[in-house]
Each structure stands twice: as structure tokens, then as C-alpha cells.
C-alpha positions in Angstrom: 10.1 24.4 -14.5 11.2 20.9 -14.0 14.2 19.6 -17.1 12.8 17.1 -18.4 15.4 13.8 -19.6 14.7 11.1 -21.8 16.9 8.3 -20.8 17.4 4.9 -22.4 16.1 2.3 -19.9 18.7 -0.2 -20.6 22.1 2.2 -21.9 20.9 4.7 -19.8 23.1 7.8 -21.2 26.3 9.1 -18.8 25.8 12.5 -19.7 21.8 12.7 -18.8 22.7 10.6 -15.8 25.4 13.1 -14.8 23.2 16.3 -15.2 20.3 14.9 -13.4 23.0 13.8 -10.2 24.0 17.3 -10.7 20.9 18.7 -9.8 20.1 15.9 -6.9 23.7 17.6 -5.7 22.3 21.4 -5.7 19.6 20.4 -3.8 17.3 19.4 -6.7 13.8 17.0 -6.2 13.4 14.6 -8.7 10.9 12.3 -10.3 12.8 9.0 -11.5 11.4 5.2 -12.7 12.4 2.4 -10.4 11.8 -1.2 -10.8 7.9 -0.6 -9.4 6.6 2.9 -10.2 8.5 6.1 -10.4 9.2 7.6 -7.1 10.5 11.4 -5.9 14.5 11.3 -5.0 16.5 13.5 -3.3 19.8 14.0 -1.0 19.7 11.8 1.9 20.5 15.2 4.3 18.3 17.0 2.5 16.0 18.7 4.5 14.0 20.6 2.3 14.0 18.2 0.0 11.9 16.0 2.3 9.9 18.8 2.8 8.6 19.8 -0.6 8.4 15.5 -0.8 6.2 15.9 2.3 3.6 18.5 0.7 3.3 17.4 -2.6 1.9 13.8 -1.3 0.9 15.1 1.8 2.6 12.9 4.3 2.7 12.9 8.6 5.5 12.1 10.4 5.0 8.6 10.8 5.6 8.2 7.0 8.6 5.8 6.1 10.8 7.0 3.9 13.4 4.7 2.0 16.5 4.8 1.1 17.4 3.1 -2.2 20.6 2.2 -2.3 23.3 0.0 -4.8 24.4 -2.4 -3.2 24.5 -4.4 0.1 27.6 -2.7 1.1 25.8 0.7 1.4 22.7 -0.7 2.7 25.0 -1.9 5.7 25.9 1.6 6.6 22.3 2.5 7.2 20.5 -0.7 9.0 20.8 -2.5 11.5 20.2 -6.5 10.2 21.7 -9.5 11.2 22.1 -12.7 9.7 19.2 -14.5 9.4 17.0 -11.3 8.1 20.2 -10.7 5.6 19.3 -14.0 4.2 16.4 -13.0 3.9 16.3 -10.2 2.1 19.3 -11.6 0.1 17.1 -13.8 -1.6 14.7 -11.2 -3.3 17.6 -8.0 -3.9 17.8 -6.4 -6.1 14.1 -6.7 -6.6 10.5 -4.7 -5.7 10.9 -5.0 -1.9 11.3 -2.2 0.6 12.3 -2.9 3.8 12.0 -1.5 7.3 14.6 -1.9 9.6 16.3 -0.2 12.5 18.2 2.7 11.3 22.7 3.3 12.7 23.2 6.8 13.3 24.2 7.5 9.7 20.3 8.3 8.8 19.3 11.4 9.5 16.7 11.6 12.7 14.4 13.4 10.6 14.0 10.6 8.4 13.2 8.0 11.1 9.5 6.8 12.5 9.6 9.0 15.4 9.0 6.1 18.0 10.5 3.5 15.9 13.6 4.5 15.0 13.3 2.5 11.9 13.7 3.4 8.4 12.8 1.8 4.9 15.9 0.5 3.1 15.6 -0.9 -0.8 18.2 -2.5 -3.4 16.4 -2.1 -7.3 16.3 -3.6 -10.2 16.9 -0.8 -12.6 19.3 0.0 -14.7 18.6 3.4 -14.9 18.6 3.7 -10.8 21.9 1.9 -11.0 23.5 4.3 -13.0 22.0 7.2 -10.5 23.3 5.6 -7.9 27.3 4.8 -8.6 27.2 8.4 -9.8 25.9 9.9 -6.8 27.9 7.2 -4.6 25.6 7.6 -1.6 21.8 6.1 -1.2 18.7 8.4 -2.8 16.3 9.6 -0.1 12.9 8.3 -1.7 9.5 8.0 -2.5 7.0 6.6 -3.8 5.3 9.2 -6.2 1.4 8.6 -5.2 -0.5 11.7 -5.1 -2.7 12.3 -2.6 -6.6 11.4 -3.5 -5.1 9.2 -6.5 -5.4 5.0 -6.4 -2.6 4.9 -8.6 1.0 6.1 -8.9 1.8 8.3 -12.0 3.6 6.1 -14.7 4.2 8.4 -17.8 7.2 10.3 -17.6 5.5 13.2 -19.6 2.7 13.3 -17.6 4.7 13.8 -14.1 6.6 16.5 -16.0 3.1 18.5 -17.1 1.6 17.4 -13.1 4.4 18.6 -11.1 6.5 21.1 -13.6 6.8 23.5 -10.7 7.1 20.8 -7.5 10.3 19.1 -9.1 13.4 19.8 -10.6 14.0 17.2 -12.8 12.2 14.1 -14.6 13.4 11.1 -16.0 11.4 9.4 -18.6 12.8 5.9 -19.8 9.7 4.4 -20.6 7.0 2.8 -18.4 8.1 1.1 -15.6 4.5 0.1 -14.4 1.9 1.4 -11.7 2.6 -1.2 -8.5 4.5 0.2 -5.5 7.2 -2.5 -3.9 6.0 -4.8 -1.2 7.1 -3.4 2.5 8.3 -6.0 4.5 8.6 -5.0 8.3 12.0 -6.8 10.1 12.3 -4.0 13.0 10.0 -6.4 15.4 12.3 -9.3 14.5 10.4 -11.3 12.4 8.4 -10.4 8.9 5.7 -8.4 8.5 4.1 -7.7 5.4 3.2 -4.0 5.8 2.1 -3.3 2.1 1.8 -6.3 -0.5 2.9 -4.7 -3.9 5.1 -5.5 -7.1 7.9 -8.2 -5.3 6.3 -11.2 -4.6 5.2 -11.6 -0.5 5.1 -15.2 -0.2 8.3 -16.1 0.8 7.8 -13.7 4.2 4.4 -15.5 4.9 
């Protein structure tokens, strides 16, 4: 059975935040709000974490997965980008944006697009993913929580907890955070390419 944590969305509690990095620690799956939907987190070298993330929405390998991380410091670590796509991307982050770029070797191959090499790379704007995140100190492997067959992503805290009680470990309910993915932007080719037009607005990489 998945604990189930009610978190203020703009105080968001130390102690709730520390149990549920705890259980992202141990290996744990999680269901958490972002700035555009709630999405399924785990360890970035996880492995079957990304597995159990891989069944329950019923992805192939050509799936990009992102890593949400603080800050543009951490981002770094993981992407490849140089200046003129940092500006970029600068100018929306934090925000409702994923984007794909070409991963260093601190990613995990088994999180990369198998011919690619690229991986999906995001900065939110959520306090409560914030928190998560300077506790954990490292990026969340994510994403988004859409099951498979549905239009929609689940929204309701209480709801994801009754859906998927025995396919997570934890959910964090802070209110709704809305039903509209983040735009993917595509910068591995060089320029922009709007894969997926979403919550953050796309005009600016048309």
C-alpha cells in the first residue's frame, strides 16, 4: 500500500518532505504534483524503478524520460547545451517545459533514446518539487503520470492513491496542480522542435 502525504503546496512540511525522500532513497516509486500534472518519480539509477514506471503506463524504449532537476547547476551535469540554447531555455525556467537534449555520461544508458542518446531535462515551478529536490540533492527520474488508454493525466492526489495503491509507494497530495503535461521542446538536432505542445507556452520556440 502506497503512504499517502498531504503536503502544503506553498510551506510544504520538512518532515513529510523528508519521509517521502526517504522512501525515493529505499528504492521507493512515487506519485508527486509538479507545476503541470503529477508525474511518477524515482532514483535517477534506479533500475526497477524505471521498470515498474514502464508497466504501469506501458512505455517502449523510445520513451523519454526526464530528469527534473533544481537548478541550472544540476541540469549542467546531465546535458549537453551550449550558449545560445542555454538562453533559450533560460528564458522560460523554472517553468512547464521539458527539454530534450544530449545526455554526458552521468545519465544512465538505460534512460537514454536508444539511437539518440538524448534525454529529457526540466527545471519546475513548484514549491513542493523544490523542497523534494534540495533534500534529495540529486535530479528525480520522472514522469509524466498518464495511464495508458486515458486522454488525461490523474490530478487528484486521492484518486492516484485509490488507482495505483499497490504500483507506488508513496503519494503526495498538495492540492490540484492541473491536468496539462509540459511542452517538450527538442534541442538535440540543434535547433527547436516542438515535440509535444502542453502547459509552458510554445511560442517563443516557433
Amino acid at each position: 500500500m502506497a503512504r499517502y502525504f498531504d503536503v502544503h503546496p506553498d510551506n510544504p512540511q520538512p518532515r513529510a518532505i523528508a519521509q517521502v525522500v526517504e522512501i525515493v532513497r529505499s528504492g521507493g516509486l512515487i506519485a508527486y504534483p509538479t507545476d503541470s500534472c503529477y508525474a511518477l518519480g524515482a532514483q535517477l539509477g534506479n533500475k526497477e524503478a524505471l521498470d515498474r514506471i514502464r508497466t504501469i503506463r506501458h512505455l517502449d524504449d523510445k520513451h523519454h524520460f526526464t530528469l527534473v532537476c533544481k537548478d541550472f547547476a544540476q541540469l549542467g551535469q546531465f546535458v549537453q547545451i551550449d550558449n545560445d540554447v542555454f538562453r533559450s531555455i533560460k528564458g522560460v525556467t523554472p517553468g512547464s517545459y521539458t527539454f530534450i537534449l544530449p545526455a554526458t555520461r552521468e545519465v544512465p544508458r538505460r534512460l537514454l533514446h536508444p539511437k539518440k542518446k538524448t534525454v529529457g531535462v526540466r527545471i519546475p515551478d513548484n514549491k513542493v518539487v523544490q523542497a523534494l529536490l534540495a533534500e534529495l540533492g540529486e535530479p528525480l527520474l520522472s514522469s509524466t503520470l498518464l495511464l495508458p488508454d486515458e486522454e488525461e493525466p490523474l490530478t487528484q492526489g486521492w484518486e492516484i492513491k485509490e488507482r495505483l495503491d499497490h504500483v507506488v509507494d508513496a503519494v503526495i497530495d498538495s492540492g490540484d496542480c492541473g491536468s496539462e503535461p509540459t511542452t517538450v521542446i527538442d534541442f538535440s538536432g540543434g535547433s527547436a522542435e516542438i515535440v509535444r505542445r502542453g502547459n509552458g507556452d510554445p511560442s517563443r520556440f516557433e
